[in-house]
VEXPAPA-763512 format. One line per 10 residues: their letters; for each residue x, y, z of N, C-alpha, C. Coordinates in steps of 0.001 Angstrom, whole numbers, plus 500000, padded with zeros to 6 digits. Layout:
BEGIN
A	X:Y:Z:X:Y:Z:X:Y:Z  ... .
//
This chain:
BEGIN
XXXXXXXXXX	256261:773588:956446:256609:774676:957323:257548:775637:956593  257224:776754:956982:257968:778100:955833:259020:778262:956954  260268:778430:956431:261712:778372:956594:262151:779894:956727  262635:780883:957237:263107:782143:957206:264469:782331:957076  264902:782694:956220:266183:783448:955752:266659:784937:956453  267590:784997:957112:268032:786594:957575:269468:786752:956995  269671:787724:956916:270275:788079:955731:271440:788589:956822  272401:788420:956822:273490:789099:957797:273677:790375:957298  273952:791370:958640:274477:792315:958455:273107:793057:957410  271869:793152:957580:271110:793381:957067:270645:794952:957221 .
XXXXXXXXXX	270687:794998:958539:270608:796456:959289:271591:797476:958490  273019:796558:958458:274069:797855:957600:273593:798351:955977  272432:797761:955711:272126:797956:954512:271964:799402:953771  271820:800021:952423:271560:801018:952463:270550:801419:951579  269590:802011:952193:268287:802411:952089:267856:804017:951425  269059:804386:951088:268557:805865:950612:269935:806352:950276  270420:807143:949496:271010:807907:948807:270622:809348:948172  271562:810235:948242:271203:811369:947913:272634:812331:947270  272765:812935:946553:274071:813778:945929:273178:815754:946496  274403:815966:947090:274675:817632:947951:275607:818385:946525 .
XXXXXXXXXX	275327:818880:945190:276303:818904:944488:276711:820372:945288  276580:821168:945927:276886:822688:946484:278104:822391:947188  277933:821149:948274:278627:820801:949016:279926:819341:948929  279511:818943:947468:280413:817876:946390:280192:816866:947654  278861:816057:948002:278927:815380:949071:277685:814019:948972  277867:812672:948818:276810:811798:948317:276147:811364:950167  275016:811666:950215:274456:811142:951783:273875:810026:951195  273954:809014:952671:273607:808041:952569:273051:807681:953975  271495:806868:953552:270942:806380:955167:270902:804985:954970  270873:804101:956310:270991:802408:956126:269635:802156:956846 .
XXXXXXXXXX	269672:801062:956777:268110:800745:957384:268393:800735:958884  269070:800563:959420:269323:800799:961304:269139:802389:961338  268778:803377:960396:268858:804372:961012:269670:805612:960806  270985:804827:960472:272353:805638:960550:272347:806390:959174  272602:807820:959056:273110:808470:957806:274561:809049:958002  274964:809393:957039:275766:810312:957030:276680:810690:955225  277486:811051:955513:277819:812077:954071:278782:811291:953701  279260:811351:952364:280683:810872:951597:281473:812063:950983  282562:812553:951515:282701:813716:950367:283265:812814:949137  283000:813497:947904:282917:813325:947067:284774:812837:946140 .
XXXXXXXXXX	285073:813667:946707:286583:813626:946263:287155:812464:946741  286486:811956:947794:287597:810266:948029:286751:809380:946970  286224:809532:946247:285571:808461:945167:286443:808640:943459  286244:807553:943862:287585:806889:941950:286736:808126:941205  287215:809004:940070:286638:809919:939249:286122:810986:939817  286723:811190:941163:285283:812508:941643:285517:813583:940749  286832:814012:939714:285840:815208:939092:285744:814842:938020  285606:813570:937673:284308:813510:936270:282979:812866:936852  282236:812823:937840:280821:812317:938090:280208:813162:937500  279076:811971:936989:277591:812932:937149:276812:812807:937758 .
XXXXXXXXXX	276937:813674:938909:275441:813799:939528:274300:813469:939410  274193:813700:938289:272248:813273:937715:272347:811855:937608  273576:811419:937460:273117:809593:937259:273414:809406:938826  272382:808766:939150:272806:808395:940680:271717:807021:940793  271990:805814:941335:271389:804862:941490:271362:803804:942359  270281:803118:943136:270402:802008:944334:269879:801359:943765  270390:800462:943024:269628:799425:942638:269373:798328:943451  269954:798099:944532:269811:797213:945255:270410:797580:946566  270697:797051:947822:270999:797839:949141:272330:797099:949815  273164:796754:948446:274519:796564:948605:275624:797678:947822 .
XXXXXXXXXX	275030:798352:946849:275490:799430:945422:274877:800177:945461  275401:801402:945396:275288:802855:944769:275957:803537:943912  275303:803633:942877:276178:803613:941741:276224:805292:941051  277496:805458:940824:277432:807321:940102:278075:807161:938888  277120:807958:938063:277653:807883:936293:278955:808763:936584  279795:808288:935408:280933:809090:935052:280519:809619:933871  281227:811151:933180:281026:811803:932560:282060:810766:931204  281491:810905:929843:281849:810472:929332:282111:808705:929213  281995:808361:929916:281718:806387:930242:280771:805917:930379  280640:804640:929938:278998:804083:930121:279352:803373:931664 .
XXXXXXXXXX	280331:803207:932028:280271:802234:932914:280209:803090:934220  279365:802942:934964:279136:804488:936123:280230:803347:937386  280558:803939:938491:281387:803680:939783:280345:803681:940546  281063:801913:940983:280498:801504:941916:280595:801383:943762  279982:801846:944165:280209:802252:945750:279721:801121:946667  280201:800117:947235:279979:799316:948084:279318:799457:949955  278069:798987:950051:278028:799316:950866:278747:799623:952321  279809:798692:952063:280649:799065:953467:281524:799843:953710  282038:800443:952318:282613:801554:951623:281934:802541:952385  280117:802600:952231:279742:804353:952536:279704:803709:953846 .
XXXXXXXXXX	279291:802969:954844:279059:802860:955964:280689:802873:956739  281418:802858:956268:282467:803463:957021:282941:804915:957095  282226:805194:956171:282097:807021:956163:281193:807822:956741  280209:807077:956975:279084:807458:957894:278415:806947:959240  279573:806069:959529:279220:805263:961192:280345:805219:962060  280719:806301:962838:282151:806168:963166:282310:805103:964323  280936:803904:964953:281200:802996:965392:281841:801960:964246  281136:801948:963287:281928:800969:962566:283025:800906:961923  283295:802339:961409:284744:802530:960959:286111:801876:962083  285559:802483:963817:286491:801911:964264:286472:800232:964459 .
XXXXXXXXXX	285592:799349:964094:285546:798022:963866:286149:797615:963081  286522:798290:961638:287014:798053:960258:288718:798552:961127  288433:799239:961380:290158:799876:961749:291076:799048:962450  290279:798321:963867:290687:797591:964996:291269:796120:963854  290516:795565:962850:290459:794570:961795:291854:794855:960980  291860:796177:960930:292918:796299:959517:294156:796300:959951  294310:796293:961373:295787:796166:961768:296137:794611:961435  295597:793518:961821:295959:792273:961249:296219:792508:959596  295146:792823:959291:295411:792768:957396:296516:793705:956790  296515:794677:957458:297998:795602:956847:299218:794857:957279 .
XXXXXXXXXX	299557:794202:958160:300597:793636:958945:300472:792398:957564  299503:791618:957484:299597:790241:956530:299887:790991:955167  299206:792131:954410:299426:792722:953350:301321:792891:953478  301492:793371:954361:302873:793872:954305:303889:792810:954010  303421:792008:954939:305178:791033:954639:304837:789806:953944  303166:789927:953015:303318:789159:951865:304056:789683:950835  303566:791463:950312:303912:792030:949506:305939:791834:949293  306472:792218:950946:307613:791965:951082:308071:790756:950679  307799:789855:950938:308349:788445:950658:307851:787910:949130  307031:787867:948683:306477:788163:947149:307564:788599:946408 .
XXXXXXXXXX	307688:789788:946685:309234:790621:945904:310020:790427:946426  310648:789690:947380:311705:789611:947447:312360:787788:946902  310859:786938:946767:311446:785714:946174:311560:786131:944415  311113:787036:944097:311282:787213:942630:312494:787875:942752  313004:788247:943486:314776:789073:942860:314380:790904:942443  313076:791339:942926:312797:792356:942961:312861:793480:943461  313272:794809:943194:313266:796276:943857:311771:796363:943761  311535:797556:944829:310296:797969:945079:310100:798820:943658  311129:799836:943220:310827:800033:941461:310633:798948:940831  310921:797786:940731:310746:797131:939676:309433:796631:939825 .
XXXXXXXXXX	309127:796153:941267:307176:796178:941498:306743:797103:940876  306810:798000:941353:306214:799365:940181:306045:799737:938932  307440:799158:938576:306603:799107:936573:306208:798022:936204  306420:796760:937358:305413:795678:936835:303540:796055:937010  303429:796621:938223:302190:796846:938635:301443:798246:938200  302394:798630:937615:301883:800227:937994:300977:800558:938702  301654:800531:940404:301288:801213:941665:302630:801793:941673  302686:803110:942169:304259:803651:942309:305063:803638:943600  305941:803798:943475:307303:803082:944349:307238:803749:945688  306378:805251:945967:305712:805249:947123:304638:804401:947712 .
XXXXXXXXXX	303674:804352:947110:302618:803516:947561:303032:802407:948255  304255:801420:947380:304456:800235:947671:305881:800255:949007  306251:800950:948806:306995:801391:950443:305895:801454:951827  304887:802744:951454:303876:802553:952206:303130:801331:953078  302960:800397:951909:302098:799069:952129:303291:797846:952628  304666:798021:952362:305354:797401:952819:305338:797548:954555  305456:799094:954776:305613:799300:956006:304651:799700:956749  303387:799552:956289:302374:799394:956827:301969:800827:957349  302371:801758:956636:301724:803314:956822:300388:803368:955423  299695:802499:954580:298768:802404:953780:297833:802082:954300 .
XXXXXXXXXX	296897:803399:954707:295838:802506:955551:294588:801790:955291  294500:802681:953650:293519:801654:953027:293739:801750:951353  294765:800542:950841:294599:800816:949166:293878:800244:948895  293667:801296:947303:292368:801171:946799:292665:799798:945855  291276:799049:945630:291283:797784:945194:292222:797605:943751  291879:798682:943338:292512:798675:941829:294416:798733:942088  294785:799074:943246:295917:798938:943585:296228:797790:943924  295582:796935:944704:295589:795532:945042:296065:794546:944005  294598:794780:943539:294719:794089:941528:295460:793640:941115  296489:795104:941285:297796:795749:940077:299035:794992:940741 .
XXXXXXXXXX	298641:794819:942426:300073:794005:942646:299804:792924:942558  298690:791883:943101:298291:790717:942409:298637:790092:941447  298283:791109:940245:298467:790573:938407:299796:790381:938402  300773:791453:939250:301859:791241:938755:302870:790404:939292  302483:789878:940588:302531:788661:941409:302291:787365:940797  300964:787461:940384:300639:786228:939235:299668:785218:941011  299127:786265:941498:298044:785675:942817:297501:786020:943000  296171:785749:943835:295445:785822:944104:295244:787011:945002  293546:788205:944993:293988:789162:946023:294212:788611:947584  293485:787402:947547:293563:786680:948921:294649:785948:949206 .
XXXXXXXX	296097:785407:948625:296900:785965:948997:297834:786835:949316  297340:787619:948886:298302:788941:949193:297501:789118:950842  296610:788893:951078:296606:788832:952592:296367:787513:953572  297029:786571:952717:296880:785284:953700:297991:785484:954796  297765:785637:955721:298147:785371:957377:299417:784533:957438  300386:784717:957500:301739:783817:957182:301859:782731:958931  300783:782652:959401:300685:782057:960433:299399:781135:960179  298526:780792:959276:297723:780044:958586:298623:778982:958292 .
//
């Protein structure tokens, strides 16, 4: 007897891509249906892309060459589907109040068992001493991963603790 696999969250998938360069804007449709636009400028490198490299290789990534790099930026599907589904963005939003609250008073307590200023996070991580005020006090509403990383590495943990739930 043949066995069927469904793939969660399958519908959020994304099924089409397209670059607006007039309008500096990447559209994107998912298989439920839903399109909508990315402007261009909230993406890591927006003014070195190239346009002409544009790619789905699969219906989790969309990928845009950078000018001068072999390595093109990678766009996650839940990345564009929060830019283009404003039901789901507010799902991700309603979510991120737990995770900014756990981000916050790990980051806080992290630096504060090392004997640390929020400058001195900062030239360990290089994220700067705004950002990390921000994420302390929970006005960061979404840093970018490479910021995460940077406090991680310099934590010497994991990105998943930096948001483990201090009530776990």
């Amino acid at each position: 007897m043949a066995q069927a696999v469904k793939l969660k969250d399958a519908y959020k998938m994304m099924t089409e891509v397209w670059v607006d360069e007039e309008r500096r804007v990447l559209g994107v449709r998912f298989a439920d249906g839903v399109q909508g636009e990315i402007p261009l400028q909230e993406l890591k490198h927006a003014e070195k892309l190239d346009l002409r490299r544009v790619e789905l290789p699969n219906p989790y990534v969309v990928f845009l060459g950078v000018q001068g790099e072999e390595e093109p930026v990678g766009i996650p599907w839940d990345f564009a589907r929060f830019y283009c589904d404003p039901k789901y963005a507010e799902k991700v939003r309603q979510g991120q109040g737990r995770e900014r609250r756990a981000l916050a008073q790990n980051v806080k307590r992290l630096r504060s068992q090392r004997g640390w200023t929020q400058r001195e996070l900062a030239r360990r991580s290089r994220v700067s001493r705004i950002t990390i005020s921000r994420i302390e006090n929970e006005n960061e509403p979404a840093p970018r991963v490479e910021t995460l990383e940077r406090l991680a590495e310099a934590f010497g943990v994991s990105l998943a603790e930096l948001f483990r739930d201090s009530a776990e």
